[in-house]
MDAnalysis code that builds the backbone (N, CA, C; Angstrom):
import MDAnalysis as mda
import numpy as np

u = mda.Universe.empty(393, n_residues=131, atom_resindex=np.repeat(np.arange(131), 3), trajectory=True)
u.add_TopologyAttr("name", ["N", "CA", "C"] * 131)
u.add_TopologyAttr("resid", np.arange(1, 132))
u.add_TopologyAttr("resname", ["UNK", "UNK", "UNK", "UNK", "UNK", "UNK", "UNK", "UNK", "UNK", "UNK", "UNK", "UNK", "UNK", "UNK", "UNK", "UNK", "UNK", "UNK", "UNK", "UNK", "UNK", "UNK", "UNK", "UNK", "UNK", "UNK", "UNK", "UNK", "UNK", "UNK", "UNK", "UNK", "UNK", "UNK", "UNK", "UNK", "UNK", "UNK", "UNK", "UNK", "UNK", "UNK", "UNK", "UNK", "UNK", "UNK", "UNK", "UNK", "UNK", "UNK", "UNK", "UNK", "UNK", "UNK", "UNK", "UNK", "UNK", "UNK", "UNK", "UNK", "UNK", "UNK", "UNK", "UNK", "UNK", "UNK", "UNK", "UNK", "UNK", "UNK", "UNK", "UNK", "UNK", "UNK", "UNK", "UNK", "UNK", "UNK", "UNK", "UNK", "UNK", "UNK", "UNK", "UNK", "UNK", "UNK", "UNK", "UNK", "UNK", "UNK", "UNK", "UNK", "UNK", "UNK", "UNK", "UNK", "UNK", "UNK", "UNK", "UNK", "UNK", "UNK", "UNK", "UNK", "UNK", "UNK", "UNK", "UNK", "UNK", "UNK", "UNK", "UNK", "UNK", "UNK", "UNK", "UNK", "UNK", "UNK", "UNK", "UNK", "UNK", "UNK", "UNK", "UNK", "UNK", "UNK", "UNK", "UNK", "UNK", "UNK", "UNK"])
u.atoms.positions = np.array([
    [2.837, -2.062, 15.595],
    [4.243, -1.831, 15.338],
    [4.396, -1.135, 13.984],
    [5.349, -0.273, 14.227],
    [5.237, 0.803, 12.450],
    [5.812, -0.031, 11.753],
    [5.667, 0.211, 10.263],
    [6.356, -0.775, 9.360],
    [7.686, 0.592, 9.108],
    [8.750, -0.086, 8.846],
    [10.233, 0.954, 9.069],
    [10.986, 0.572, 7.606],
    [11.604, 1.616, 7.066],
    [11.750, 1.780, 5.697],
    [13.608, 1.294, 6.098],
    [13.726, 0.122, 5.178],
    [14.768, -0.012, 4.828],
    [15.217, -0.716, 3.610],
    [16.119, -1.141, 3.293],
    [16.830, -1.706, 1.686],
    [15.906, -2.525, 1.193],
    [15.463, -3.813, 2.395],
    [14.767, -4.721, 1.955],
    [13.232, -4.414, 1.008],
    [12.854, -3.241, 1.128],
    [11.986, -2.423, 0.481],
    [12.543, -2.016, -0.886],
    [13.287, -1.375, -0.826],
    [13.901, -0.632, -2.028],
    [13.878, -1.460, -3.439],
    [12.854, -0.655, -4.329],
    [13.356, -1.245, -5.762],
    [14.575, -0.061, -6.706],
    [15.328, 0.620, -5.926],
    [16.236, 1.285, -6.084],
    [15.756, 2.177, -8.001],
    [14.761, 2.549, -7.543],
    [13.698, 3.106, -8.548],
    [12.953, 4.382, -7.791],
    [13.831, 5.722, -8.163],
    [13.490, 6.735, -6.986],
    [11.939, 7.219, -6.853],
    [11.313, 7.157, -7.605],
    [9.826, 7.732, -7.455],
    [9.018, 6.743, -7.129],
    [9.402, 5.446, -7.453],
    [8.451, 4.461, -6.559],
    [9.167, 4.159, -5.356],
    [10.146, 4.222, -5.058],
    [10.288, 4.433, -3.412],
    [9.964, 5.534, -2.656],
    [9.932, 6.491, -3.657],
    [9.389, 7.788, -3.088],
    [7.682, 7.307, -2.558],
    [7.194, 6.955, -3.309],
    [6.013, 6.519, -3.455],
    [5.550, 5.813, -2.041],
    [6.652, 4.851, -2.227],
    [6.542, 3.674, -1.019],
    [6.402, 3.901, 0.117],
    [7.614, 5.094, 0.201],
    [7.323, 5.956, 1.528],
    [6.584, 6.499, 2.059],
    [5.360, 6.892, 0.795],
    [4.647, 7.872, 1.234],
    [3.251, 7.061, 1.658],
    [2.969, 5.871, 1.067],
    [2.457, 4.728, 1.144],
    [2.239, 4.276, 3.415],
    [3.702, 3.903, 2.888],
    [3.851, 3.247, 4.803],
    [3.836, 4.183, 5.578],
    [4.097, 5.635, 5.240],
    [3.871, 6.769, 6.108],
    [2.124, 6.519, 6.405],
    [1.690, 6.507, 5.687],
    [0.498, 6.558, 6.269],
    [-0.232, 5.392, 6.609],
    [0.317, 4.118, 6.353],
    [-0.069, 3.241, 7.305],
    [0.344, 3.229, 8.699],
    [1.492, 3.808, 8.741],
    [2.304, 4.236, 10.094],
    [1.339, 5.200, 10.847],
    [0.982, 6.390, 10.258],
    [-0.256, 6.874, 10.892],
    [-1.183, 6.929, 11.223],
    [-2.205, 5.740, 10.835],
    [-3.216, 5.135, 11.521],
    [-2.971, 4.249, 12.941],
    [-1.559, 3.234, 12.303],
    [-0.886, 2.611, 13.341],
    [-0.430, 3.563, 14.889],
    [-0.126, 4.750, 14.672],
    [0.136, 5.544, 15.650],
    [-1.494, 6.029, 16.249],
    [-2.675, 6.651, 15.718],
    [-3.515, 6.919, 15.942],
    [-4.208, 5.727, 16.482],
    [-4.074, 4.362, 16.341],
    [-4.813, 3.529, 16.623],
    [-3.984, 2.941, 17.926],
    [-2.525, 3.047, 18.820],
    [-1.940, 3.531, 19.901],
    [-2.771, 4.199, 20.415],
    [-3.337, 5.534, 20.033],
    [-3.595, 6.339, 20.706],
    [-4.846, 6.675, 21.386],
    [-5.774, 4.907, 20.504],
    [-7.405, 5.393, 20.733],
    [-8.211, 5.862, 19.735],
    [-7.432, 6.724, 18.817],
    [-7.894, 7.619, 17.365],
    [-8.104, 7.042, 16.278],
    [-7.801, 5.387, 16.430],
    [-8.032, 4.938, 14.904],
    [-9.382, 5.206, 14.040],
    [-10.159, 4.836, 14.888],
    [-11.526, 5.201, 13.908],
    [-11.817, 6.486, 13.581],
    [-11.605, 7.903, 14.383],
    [-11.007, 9.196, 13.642],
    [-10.057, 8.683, 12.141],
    [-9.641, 8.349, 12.537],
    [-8.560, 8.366, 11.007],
    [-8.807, 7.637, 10.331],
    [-9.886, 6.358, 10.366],
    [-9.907, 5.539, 9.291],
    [-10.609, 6.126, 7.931],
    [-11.255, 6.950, 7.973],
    [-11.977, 7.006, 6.601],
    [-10.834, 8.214, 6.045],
    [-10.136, 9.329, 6.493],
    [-9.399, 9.753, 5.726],
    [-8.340, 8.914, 5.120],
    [-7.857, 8.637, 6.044],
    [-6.881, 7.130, 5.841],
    [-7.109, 6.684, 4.131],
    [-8.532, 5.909, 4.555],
    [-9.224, 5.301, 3.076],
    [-8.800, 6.139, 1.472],
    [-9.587, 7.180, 2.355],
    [-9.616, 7.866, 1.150],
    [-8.418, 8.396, 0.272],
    [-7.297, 8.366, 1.728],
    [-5.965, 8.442, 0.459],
    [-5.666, 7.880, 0.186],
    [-5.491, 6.681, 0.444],
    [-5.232, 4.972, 0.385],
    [-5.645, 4.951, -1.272],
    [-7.408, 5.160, -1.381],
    [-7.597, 4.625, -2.434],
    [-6.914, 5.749, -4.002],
    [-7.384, 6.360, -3.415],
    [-6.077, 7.444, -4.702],
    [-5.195, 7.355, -4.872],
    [-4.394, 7.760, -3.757],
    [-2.991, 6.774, -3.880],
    [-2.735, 6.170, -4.533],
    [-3.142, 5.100, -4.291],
    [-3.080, 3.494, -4.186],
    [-2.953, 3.438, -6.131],
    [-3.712, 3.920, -6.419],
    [-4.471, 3.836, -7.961],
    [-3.474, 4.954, -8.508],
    [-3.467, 5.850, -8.209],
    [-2.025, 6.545, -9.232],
    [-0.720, 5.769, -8.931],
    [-0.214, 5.202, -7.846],
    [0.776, 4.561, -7.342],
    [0.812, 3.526, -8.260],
    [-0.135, 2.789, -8.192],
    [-0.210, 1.420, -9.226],
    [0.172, 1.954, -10.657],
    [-0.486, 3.073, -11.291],
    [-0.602, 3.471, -12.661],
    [1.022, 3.591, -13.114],
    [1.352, 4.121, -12.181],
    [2.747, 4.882, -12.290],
    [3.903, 3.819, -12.017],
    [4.089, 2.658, -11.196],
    [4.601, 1.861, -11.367],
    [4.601, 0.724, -12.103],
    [3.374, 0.669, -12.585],
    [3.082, -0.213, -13.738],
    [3.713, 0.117, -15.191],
    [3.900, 1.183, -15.344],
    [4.512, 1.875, -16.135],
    [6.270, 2.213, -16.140],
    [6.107, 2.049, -15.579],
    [7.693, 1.809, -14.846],
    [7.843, 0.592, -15.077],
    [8.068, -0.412, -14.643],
    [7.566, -2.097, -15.093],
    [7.630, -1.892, -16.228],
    [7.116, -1.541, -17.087],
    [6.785, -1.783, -18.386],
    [7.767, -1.266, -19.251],
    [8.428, 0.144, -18.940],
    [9.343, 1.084, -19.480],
    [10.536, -0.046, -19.308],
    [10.738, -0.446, -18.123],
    [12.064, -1.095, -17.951],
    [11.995, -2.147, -18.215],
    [11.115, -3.154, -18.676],
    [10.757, -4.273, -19.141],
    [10.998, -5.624, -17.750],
    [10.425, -5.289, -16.979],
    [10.383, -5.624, -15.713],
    [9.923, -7.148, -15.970],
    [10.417, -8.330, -15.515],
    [9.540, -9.661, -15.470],
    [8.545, -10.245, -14.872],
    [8.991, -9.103, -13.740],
    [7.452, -9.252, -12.594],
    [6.221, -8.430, -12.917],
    [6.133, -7.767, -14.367],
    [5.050, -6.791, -14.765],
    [3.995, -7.351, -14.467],
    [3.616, -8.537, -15.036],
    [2.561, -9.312, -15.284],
    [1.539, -9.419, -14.046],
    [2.884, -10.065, -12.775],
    [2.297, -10.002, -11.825],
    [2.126, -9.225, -10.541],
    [2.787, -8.488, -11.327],
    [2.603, -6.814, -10.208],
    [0.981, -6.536, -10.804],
    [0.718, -6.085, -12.099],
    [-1.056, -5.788, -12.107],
    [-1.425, -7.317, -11.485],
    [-1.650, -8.034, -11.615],
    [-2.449, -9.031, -10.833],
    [-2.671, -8.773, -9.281],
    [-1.700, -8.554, -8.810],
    [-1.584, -8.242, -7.178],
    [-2.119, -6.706, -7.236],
    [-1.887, -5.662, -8.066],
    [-2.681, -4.732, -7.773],
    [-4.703, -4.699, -8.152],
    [-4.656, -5.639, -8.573],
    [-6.063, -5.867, -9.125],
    [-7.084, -6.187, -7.797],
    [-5.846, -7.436, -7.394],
    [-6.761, -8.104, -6.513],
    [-6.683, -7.071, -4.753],
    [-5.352, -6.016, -4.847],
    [-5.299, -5.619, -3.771],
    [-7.018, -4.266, -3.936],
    [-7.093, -3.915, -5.103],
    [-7.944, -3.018, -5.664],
    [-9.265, -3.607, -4.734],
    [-9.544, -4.926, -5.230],
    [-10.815, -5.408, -4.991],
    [-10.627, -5.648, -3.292],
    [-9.680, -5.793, -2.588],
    [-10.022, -6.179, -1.023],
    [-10.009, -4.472, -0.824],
    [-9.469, -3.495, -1.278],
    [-9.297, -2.619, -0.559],
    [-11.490, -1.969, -0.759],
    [-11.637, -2.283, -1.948],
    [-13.188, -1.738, -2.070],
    [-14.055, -2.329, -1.295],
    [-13.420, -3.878, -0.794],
    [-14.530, -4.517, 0.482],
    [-14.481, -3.689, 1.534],
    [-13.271, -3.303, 2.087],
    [-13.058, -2.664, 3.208],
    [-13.432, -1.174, 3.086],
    [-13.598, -0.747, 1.901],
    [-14.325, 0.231, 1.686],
    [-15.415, 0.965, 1.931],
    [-15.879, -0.524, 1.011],
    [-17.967, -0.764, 1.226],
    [-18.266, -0.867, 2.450],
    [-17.388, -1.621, 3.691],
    [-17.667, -1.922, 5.173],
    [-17.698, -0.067, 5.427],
    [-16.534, 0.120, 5.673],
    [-16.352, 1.440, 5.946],
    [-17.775, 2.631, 5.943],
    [-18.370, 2.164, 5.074],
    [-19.392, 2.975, 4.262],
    [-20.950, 2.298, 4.963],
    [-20.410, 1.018, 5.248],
    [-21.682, 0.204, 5.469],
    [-21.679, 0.311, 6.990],
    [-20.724, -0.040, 7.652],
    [-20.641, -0.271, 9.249],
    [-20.204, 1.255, 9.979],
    [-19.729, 2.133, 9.011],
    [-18.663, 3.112, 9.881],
    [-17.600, 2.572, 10.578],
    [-17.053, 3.521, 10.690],
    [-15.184, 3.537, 11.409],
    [-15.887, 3.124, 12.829],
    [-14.687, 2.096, 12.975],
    [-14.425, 0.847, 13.798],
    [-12.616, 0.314, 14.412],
    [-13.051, -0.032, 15.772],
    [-11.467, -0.503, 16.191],
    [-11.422, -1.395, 15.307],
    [-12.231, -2.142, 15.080],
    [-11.962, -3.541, 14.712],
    [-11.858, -3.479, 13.047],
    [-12.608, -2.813, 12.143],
    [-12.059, -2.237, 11.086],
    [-10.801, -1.723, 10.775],
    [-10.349, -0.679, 11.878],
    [-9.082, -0.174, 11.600],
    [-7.660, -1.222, 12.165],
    [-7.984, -2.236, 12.270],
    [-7.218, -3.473, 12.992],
    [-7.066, -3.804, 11.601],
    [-8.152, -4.053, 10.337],
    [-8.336, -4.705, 9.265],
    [-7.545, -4.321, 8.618],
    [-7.460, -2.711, 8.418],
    [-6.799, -2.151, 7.585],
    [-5.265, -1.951, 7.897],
    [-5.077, -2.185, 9.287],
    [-3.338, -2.252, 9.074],
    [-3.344, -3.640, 8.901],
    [-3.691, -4.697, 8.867],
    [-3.420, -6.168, 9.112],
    [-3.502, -6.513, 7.308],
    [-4.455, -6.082, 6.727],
    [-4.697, -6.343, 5.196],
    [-3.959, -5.581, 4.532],
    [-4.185, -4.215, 4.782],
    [-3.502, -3.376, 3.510],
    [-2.031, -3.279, 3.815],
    [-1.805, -2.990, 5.085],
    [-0.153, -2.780, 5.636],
    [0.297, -3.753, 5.556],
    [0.232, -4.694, 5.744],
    [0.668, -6.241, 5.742],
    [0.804, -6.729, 4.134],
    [0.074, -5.952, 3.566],
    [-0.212, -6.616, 2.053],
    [0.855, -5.843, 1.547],
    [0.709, -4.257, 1.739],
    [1.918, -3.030, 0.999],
    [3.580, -3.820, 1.149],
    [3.759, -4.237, 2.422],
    [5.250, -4.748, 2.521],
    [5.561, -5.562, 2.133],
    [4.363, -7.030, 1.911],
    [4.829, -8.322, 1.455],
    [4.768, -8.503, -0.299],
    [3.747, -7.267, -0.654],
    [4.207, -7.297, -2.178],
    [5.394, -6.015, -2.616],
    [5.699, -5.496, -1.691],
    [6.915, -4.721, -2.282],
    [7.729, -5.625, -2.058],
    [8.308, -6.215, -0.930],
    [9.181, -7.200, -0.748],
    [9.652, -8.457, -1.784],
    [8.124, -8.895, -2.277],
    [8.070, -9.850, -3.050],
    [8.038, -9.898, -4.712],
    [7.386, -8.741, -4.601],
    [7.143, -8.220, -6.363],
    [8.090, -7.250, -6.333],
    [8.061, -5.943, -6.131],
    [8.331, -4.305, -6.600],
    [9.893, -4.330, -6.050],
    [10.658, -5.080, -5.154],
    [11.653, -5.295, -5.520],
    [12.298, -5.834, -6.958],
    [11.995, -6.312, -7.391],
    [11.962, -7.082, -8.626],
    [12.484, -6.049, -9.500],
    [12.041, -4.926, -9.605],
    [12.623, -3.932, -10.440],
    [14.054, -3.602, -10.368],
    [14.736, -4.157, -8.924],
    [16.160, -3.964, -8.885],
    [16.729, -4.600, -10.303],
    [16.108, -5.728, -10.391],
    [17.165, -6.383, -11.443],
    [17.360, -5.820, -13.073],
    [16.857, -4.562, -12.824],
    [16.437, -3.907, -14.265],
    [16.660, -2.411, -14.501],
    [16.770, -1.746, -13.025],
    [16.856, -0.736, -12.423],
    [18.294, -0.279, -12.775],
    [18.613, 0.894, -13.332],
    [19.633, 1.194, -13.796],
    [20.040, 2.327, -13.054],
])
């Protein structure tokens, strides 16, 4: 099921929702490719933007957080630390086992699952600061 962009997302902070979007877009596109049979085609590009992404995304909202004096700073890097380290397990598999249904099951279930419940939970948080 795609993950679908609405308020409950929004830290009404335009470049990290920009961000966000661009984030679940492409969990959405494995999710569609993996419909289609194609997930393991797409998992290692997938990865690989994931992890860039992922790491300027963090840099750049962390900074943001910080500019706006955000209360959830602290534990926005914590959750990106630890999302850092599951995403390099699934990495190392990637690298170790090759692209897999059952891998690419991992990666919408861990990382997609993880992207919504800490925007939801943390990176909203910036509303209250968000001008």
């Amino acid at each position: 099921m795609p993950i679908v962009w609405d308020e409950s997302l929004s830290t009404h902070v335009k470049v990290v929702d920009d961000q966000h979007k661009t984030l679940i877009q492409k969990i959405n596109e494995l999710n569609d490719a993996m419909a289609q049979g194609k997930g393991r085609k797409e998992l290692e590009p997938l990865l690989e933007f994931l992890g860039s992404y992922a790491r300027q995304h963090f840099a750049e909202e962390e900074a943001e957080m910080d500019r706006l004096k955000c209360p959830a700073a602290a534990a926005n890097r914590a959750a990106h630390s630890a999302f850092i380290q599951t995403f390099g397990r699934i990495h190392d598999r990637l690298k170790a086992e090759g692209p897999s249904a059952l891998l690419a099951i991992e990666v919408k279930k861990e990382l997609g699952d993880w992207l919504v419940n800490h925007i939801k939970g943390i990176d909203t948080q910036l509303r209250l600061v968000a001008k």
